[in-house]
Structure formats: structure tokens, C-alpha cells
C-alpha positions in Angstrom: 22.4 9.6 14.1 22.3 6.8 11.8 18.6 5.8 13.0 17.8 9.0 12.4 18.7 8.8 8.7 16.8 5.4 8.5 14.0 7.6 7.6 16.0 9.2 4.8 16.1 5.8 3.2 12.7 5.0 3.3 10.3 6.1 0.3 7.3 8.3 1.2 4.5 6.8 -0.9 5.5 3.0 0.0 2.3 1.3 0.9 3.8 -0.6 4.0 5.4 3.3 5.3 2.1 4.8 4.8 0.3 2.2 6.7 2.9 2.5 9.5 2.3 6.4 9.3 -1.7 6.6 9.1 -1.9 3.7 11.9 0.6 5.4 14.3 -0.9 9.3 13.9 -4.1 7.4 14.3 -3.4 6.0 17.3 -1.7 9.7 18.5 -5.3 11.0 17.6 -3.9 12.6 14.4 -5.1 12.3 10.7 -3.0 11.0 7.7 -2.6 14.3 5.8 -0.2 14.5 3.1 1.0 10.8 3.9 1.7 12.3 7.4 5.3 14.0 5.6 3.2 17.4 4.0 0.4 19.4 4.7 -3.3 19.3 3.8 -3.9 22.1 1.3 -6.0 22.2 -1.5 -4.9 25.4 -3.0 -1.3 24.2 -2.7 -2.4 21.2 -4.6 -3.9 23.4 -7.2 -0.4 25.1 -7.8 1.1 21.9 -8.3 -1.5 20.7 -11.0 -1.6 23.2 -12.7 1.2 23.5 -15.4 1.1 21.1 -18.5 1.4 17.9 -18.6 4.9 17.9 -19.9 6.1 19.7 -16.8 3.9 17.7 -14.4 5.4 14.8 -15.6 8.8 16.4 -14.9 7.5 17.0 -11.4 6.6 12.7 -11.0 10.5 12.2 -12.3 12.0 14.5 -9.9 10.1 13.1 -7.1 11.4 9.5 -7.7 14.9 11.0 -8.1 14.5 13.5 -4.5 13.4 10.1 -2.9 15.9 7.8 -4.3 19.7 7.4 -2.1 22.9 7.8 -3.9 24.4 4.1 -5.0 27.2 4.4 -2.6 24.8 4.8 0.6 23.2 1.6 0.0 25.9 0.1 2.3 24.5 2.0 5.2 20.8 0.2 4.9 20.6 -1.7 8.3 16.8 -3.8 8.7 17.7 -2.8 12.6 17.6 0.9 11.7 14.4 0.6 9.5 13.3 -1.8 12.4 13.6 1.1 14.8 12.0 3.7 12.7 9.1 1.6 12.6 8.9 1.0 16.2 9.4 4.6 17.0 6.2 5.9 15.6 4.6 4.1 17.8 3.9 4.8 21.9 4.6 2.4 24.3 1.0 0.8 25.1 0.3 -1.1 26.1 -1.9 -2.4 22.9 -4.5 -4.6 23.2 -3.8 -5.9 19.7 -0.7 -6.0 16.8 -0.7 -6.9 13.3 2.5 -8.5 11.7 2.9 -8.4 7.8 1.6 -7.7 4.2 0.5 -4.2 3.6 -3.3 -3.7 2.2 -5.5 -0.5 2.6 -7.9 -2.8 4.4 -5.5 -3.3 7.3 -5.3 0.2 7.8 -8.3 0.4 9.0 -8.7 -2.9 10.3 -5.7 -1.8 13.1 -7.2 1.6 13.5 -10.5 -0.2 14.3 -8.4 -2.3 16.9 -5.9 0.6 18.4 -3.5 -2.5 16.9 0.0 -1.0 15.6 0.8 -2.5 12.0 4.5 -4.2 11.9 5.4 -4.4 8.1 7.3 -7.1 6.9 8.1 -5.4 3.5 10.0 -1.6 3.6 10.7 0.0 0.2 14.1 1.7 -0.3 14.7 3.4 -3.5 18.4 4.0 -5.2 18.9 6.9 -8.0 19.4 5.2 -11.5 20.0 7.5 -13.9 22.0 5.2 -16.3 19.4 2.8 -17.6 16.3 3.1 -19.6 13.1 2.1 -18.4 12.0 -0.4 -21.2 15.3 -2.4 -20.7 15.1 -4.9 -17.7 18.1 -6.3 -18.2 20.3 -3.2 -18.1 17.9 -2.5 -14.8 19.4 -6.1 -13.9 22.3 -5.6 -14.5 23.0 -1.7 -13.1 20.9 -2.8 -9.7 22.3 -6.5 -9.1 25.4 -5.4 -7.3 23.7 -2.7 -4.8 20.9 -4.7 -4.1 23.5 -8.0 -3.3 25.4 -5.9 -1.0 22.2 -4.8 0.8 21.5 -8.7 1.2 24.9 -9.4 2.5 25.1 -6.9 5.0 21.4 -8.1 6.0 21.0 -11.4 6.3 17.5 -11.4 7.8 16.2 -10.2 4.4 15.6 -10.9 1.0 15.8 -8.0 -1.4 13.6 -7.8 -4.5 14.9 -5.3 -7.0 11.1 -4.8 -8.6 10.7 -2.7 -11.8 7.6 -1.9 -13.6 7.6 0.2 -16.5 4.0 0.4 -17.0 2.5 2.3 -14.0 5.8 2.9 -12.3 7.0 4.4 -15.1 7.7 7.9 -14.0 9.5 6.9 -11.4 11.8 4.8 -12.7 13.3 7.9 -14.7 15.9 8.2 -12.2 15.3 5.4 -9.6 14.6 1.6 -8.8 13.1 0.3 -6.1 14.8 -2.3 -3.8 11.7 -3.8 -1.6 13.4 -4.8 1.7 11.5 -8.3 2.7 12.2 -9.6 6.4 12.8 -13.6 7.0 13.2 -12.8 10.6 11.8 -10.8 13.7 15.0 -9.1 14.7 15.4 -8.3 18.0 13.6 -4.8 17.7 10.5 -6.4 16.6 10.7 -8.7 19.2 11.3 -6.0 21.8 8.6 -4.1 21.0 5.9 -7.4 21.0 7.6 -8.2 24.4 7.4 -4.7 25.9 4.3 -2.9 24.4 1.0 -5.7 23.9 -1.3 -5.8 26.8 -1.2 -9.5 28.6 -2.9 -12.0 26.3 -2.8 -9.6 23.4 -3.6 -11.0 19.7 -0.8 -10.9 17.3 -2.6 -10.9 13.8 -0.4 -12.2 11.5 -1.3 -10.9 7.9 -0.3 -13.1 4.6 -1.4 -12.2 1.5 -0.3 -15.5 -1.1 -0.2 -13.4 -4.4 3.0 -14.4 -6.0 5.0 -13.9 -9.2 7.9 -14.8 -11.5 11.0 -13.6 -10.8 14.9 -14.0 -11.3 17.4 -14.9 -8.4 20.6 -12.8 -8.8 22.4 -13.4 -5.7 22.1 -15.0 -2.4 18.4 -13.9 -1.2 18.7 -11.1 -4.2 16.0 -11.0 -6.6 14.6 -9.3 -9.7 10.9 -9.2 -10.3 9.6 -7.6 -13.6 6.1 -5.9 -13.3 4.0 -5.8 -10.6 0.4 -5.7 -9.7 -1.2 -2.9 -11.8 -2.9 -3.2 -14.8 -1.0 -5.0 -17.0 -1.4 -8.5 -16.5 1.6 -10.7 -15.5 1.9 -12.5 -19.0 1.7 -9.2 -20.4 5.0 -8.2 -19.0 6.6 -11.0 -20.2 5.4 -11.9 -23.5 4.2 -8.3 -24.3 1.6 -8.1 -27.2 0.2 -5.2 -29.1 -1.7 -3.0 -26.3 2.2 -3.5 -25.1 3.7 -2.2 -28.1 1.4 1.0 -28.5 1.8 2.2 -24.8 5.7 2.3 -25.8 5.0 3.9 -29.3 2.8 6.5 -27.2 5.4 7.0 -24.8 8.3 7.6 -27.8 10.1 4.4 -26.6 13.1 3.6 -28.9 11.9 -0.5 -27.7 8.4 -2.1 -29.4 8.3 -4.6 -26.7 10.1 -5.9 -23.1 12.6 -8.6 -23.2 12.8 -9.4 -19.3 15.4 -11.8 -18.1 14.0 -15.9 -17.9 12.9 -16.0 -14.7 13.5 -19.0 -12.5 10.1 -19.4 -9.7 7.5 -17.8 -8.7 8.4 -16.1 -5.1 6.0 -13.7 -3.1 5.1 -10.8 -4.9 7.7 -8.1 -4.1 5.4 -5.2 -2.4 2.0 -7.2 -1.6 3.0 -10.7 -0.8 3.9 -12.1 2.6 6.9 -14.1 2.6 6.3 -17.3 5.1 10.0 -17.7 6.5 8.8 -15.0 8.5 6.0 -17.1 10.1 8.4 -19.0 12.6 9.5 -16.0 14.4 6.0 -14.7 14.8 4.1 -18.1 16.4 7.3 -18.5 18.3 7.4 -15.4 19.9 3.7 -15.4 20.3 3.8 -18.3 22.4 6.8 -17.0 24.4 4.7 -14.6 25.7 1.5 -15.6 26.2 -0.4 -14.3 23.2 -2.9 -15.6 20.9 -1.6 -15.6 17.5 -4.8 -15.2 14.5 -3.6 -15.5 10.9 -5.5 -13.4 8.2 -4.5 -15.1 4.9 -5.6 -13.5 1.6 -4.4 -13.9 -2.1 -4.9 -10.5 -3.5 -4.3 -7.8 -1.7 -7.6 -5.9 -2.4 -9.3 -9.2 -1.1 -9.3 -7.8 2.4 -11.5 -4.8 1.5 -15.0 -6.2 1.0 -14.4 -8.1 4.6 -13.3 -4.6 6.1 -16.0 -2.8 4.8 -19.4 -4.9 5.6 -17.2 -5.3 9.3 -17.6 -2.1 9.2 -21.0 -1.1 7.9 -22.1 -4.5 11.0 -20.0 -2.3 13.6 -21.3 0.9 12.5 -25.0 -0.1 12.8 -24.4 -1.7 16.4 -23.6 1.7 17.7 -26.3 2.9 16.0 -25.0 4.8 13.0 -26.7 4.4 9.4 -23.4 2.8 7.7 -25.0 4.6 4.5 -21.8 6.3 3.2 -19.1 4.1 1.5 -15.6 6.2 1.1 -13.7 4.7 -1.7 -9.6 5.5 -0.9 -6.7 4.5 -3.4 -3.2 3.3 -2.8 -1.7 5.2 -0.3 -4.1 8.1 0.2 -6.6 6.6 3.1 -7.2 8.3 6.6 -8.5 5.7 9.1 -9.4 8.8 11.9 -11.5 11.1 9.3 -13.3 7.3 8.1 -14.4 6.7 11.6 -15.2 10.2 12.4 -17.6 10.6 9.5 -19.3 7.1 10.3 -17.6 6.1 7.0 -17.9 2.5 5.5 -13.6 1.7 3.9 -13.5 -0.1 0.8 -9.8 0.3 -0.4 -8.5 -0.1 -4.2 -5.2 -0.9 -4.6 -4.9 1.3 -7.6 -6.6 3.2 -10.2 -6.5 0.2 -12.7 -9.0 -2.0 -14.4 -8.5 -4.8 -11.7 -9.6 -2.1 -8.5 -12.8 -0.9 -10.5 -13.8 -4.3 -11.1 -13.4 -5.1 -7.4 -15.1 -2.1 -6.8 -18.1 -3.0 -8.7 -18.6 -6.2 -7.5 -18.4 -5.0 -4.2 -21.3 -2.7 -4.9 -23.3 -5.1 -6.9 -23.3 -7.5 -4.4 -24.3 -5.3 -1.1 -26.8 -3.7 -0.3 -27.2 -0.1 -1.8 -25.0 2.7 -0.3 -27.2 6.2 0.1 -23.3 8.3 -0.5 -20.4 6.5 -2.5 -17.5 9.0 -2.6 -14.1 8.2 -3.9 -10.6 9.2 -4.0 -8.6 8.4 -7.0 -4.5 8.4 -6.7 -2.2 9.5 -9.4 0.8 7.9 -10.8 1.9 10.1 -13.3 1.0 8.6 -16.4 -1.8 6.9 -18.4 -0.4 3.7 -18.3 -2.2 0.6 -19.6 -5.0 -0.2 -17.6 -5.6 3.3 -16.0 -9.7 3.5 -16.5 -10.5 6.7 -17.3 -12.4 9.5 -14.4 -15.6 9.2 -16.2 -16.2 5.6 -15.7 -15.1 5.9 -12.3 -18.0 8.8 -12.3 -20.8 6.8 -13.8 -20.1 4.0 -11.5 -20.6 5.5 -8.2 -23.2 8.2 -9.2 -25.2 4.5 -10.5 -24.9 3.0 -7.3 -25.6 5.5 -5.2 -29.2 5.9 -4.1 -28.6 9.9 -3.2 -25.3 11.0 -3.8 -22.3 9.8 -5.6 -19.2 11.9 -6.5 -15.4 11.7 -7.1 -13.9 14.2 -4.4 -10.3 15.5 -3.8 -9.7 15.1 -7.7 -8.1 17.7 -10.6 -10.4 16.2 -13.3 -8.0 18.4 -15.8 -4.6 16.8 -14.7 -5.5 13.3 -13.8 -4.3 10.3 -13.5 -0.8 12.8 -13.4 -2.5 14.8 -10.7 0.4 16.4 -8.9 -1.2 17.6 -6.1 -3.0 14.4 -5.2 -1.7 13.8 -2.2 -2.3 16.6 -0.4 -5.4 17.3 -1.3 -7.7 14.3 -0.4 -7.4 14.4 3.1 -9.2 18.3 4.0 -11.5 16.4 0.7 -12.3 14.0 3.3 -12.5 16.6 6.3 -15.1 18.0 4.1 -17.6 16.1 4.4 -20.8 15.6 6.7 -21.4 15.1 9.7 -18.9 14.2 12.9 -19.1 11.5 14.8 -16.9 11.0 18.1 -14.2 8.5 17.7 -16.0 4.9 18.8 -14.4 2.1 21.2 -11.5 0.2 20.1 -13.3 -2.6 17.8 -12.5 -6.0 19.7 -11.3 -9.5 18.2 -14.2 -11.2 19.6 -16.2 -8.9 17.4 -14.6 -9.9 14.3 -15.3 -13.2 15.2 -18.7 -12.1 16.3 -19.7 -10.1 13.0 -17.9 -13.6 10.7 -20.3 -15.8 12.5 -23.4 -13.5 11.5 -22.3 -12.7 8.0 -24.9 -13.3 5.4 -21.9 -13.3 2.7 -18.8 -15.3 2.1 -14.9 -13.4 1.8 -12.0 -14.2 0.1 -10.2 -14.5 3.3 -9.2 -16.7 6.2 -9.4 -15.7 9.6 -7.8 -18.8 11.4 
């Protein structure tokens, strides 16, 4: 019964549970629709964007509190019952291929591409906090610290990273924090499932994205990390400024700035970054059984997209397909089977921030033209600073587009606090022209292949 609950702990729109959701009803021959926990329905969606914003905003803080656990059931988080949940969503193989690691919209589809399972290293669990205020770190500190120590203690295998960001996470953090869950070891159900389930001579792809970022140690393997990747910068967060000061005038904070505890070193970033002590396990259990180990090592997490997409445009045009339509997906909301059955080129943004449209634009500026562009935006709730408004999003993609470029699966009225996001961009996807039958699985040797023809360098390394 308890591994049953292990799902009750985890938080629906974690990046690492929605990659282990899309991946595994991918590989079931199932789509990603409503982050694989809802349905797919537009006029639903329509129902739940459309009061005012006040209320929607309501609606983002009562979904942080419905997925946040009561204090006194932290002591019942086991990384062998989240280990099992992930395990479960898989089959039993055997798999050719298996990725190990840091999440990133690129290696959804990277794994799809490969029938490869994704094993996350990172699992978010969020605990209700209604007691402290979001602008006060400290208090957050101070509230969290003893929760998040006992989750430690009781877990030796991982490092827990109390993050809280009250820029784009703002919302949320109403009536919850977030505890990202960051194993230093395999554990015996991870190891299990390499022994039992890869193909002989299977590739274990070991993901590592470097991104760090300041934080505060407040226990044994027990941290606190102020901010996150968004669109504030990381000096922003600590040494605020004045764009600082009038988000928290606009948002009727009693505080004109954030006064985060001193932080102590720079440690891998709490939801992107791949910690290494986890690198031991992985090459040693490679070698146990016979598999090649690969490491794919970014810095930024977005780094993997531009790499995914021309692999996929090169794949794409080997079978014969045009590669002339470029679908642009956002945080969690991506669909690796409706991608490959539209003969859809990925690029992934990590968010809907100034950061992901610059990527975005150099991506484009850089390739060569794209007949369709269409992109997906997700919603966070507020307009936090660095959210860049629909219209630019608009006139970028209708500019680089040679026929057709469009924002799809979108409440223009109610974004970037568009309620309904989520279950509306996957039938936006379904929508679109034409089908294409689901291709072979994508092989290793063809990465290598299509790396040894590229015409362009990545930020990555495939070692």
C-alpha cells in the first residue's frame, strides 16, 4: 500500500515525473495528454480559463496546496518507493537503450526516438506551507529545515534541496514548498530494473546537465537553494534591484526586496542539474553487465534542444519526410508520440521566459528556414519578471516561418495564468496535419552517425 501512495507524494507538473510519464505512455503507444494524470479537452480548458484573473490565480494556489502532503507524512517519503513508481511505468523489455539523469524536454524525445526509458535522478515532493510568506526565505528556511532534514535522515541515498522561488513559482508557494529529492545512489530498484529489463549490450546514456547555483547547507545532505532557473537572473535573487522591487510592489508585497540566507557553495542546480555522486553507481553497474555506458553532458538544460531538433530534422529526411515543421513545446507540456506522428521537428523551451525565447531565436536564426513553426506556451500563473509577452512570441514565429507560423493550444485572454493549459495543448497538437506512421526506433549508431555529418557545432558532449 505504501508504494502505492508513492505516487501521492510525487508532484504532477515536475519536469523529471512528466518525462517519466510521456516516455513510458510513449513507449505503451499512448500520448502525453493532460501530463498523462487528466484528459485532453479543449472546452474543459475553456471552463477553467475563463473566470478573472483574481479567481484564476486562486485556482494556481489551490493546485500547489491539493499537490502539496501534510508536514507530518514527510516521514513516510522512502527513495525505494519513489524508485518503484518509476520503475513501474515502465514494461519489462527488454530495451535496447536507457537514459540515467537530469530532466530536459530534449530527452523526452531523445528516449522516445530510442524506445529508451528515462531513469530520473531528481523527484519533486512538495509539503503544504501555509505559515510563511513567500518574499521571506528565511522564514521558508526556517519552517522547511526540519521536514526536509528528517527526509534526508531517513534517506541516506539522497540529498534534499528545499528550493523556493518567488518569482515564477510564486503561486505555488501560497501554500507549499518544494523538497527536490536528488539521488547519490542507484538503489537496488534501479539496479534491478538495468539488470533485468536492457537488451544484452544495451547503452546506458547517462545525462548531466553542469548548471549549478548558490545555496545554503542546513543539515546533513539538506539544502536550501533560493531562485531557480526562470527569468530572473541568479544575482537578481540575491542582491535584488529595482525590476525586483516593482514586481513585489505589483504583487502588494509588504517586502521591497529579498533577504536570502548567505549561502555557503555553489551545488547542482536543484531541479536541472545532475549531481555526480551518482556517476559511480551508473559506470559501475554498466560494466557489471556488459553495457556501453555514453555520457551526454550539457550546462543548460535547454542546451540539448537545438542537438535534438536538427537530429531530428537529419532523421526525418533519411526516411524521407520534409522535416519542414518545427513544434515548439514548453516545460512540461510536450508529447513525443503526436511529434513523431506529425513528422514534427522538437525544439523544447524550458519556460516561457526571456532566456527560452532567446534560445529560440537563435535556434531559428541559425538553421535553415522552417515552412510551419508552431508553439506551445505553458502557464505559471503569474507575470513574473521575465515572462515575454504572447505577442512577441507571435511575431517571432510568424517571421521565421516561410508559410505558416502560429501560437496553438493558447487562451490569448488568460495567459501566462492560463488555467486550462495543460489540458488543452495535446488535442492542439492532435490537430494538426498530416499522420505519419510511428518510424523505427532511432539507433545510437545514428546519433553518432548524424554528429559526424553535422554542418553545425552543439553545446553538448556526447562522450
Amino acid at each position: 500500500m505504501r508504494r502505492l501512495e508513492a505516487a501521492r507524494y510525487l508532484t504532477d507538473f515536475d519536469s523529471s515525473v512528466n518525462m517519466v510519464r510521456a516516455v513510458a505512455s510513449f513507449l505503451r503507444g499512448e500520448d502525453h495528454r493532460g501530463l498523462s494524470v487528466g484528459p485532453g479537452s479543449p472546452r474543459l480548458a475553456a471552463l477553467l480559463s475563463a473566470p478573472p484573473r483574481p479567481v484564476r490565480r486562486r485556482m494556481f494556489e489551490l493546485m500547489g496546496f491539493s499537490q502539496g502532503i501534510p508536514l507530518d507524512r514527510v516521514r513516510h517519503v522512502t527513495s525505494e518507493d519513489l524508485d518503484t513508481w518509476v520503475v513501474r511505468q515502465y514494461g519489462q523489455g527488454p530495451y535496447p537503450a536507457v537514459v540515467i539523469g537530469a530532466p530536459s524536454g530534449g530527452a523526452v524525445h531523445l528516449a522516445a526516438a530510442l524506445r529508451a526509458p528515462f531513469l530520473p535522478q531528481t523527484l519533486l515532493v512538495a509539503v503544504r506551507d501555509v505559515a510563511t510568506y513567500p518574499d521571506d526565505p528565511v522564514g521558508a528556511m526556517e519552517a522547511v529545515a526540519p521536514s526536509a532534514r528528517m527526509v534526508a535522515a531517513r534517506n541516506p541515498d539522497l540529498a534534499v534541496h528545499h528550493m523556493h522561488d518567488p518569482a515564477q513559482d510564486r503561486p505555488m508557494l501560497q501554500k507549499m514548498a518544494y523538497l527536490r529529492l536528488k539521488k547519490q545512489r542507484l538503489g537496488r530498484v534501479y539496479e534491478r530494473f538495468l539488470e533485468q529489463c536492457l537488451a544484452p549490450g544495451a547503452t546506458v546514456i547517462q545525462l548531466e546537465c553542469t548548471r549549478d547555483w548558490r545555496s545554503r547547507k542546513v543539515g546533513e545532505r539538506t539544502f536550501l537553494q533560493f531562485g531557480c532557473l526562470g527569468g530572473v537572473t541568479e544575482e537578481e535573487y540575491h542582491s535584488s534591484g529595482e525590476r525586483i522591487s516593482r514586481y513585489l510592489r505589483a504583487e502588494g508585497s509588504p517586502y521591497d526586496h529579498w533577504e536570502p540566507p548567505e549561502p555557503d557553495a555553489r551545488r547542482p542546480e536543484a531541479e536541472w542539474g545532475f549531481d555526480p555522486a551518482l556517476a559511480p553507481d551508473i559506470r559501475r553497474t554498466a560494466d557489471v553487465n556488459g553495457y556501453v555506458l555514453r555520457r551526454l553532458v550539457v550546462h543548460e538544460p535547454q542546451d540539448l534542444s537545438p542537438f535534438v531538433a536538427d537530429l531530428h530534422r537529419w532523421w526525418y529526411r533519411r526516411r524521407g519526410l520534409t522535416g519542414d515543421r518545427l513544434l515548439v513545446e514548453s516545460y512540461v507540456q510536450w508529447d513525443p508520440l503526436w511529434t513523431l506522428r506529425l513528422g514534427a521537428v522538437p525544439f523544447w523551451m524550458r519556460f516561457n521566459m526571456q532566456p527560452s525565447y532567446d534560445a529560440l531565436k537563435t535556434y531559428l536564426d541559425a538553421s535553415e528556414p522552417y515552412g510551419a513553426i508552431h508553439l506551445n506556451l505553458f502557464s505559471q500563473g503569474l507575470r513574473s519578471p521575465g515572462v515575454v509577452p504572447l505577442e512577441r512570441f507571435a511575431d517571432l514565429v510568424t517571421s521565421r516561418a516561410t508559410r505558416t507560423g502560429q501560437i496553438i493550444g493558447v487562451d490569448e485572454r488568460a495567459y501566462p495564468s492560463d488555467t486550462g493549459s495543460s489540458l488543452r495543448y495535446q488535442p492542439a497538437f492532435e490537430s494538426l496535419p498530416p499522420r505519419h506512421p510511428l518510424p523505427p526506433p532511432l539507433t545510437v549508431e545514428a546519433v553518432d552517425t548524424f554528429l559526424g555529418q553535422a554542418t553545425r557545432s552543439y553545446e553538448v558532449e556526447w562522450a
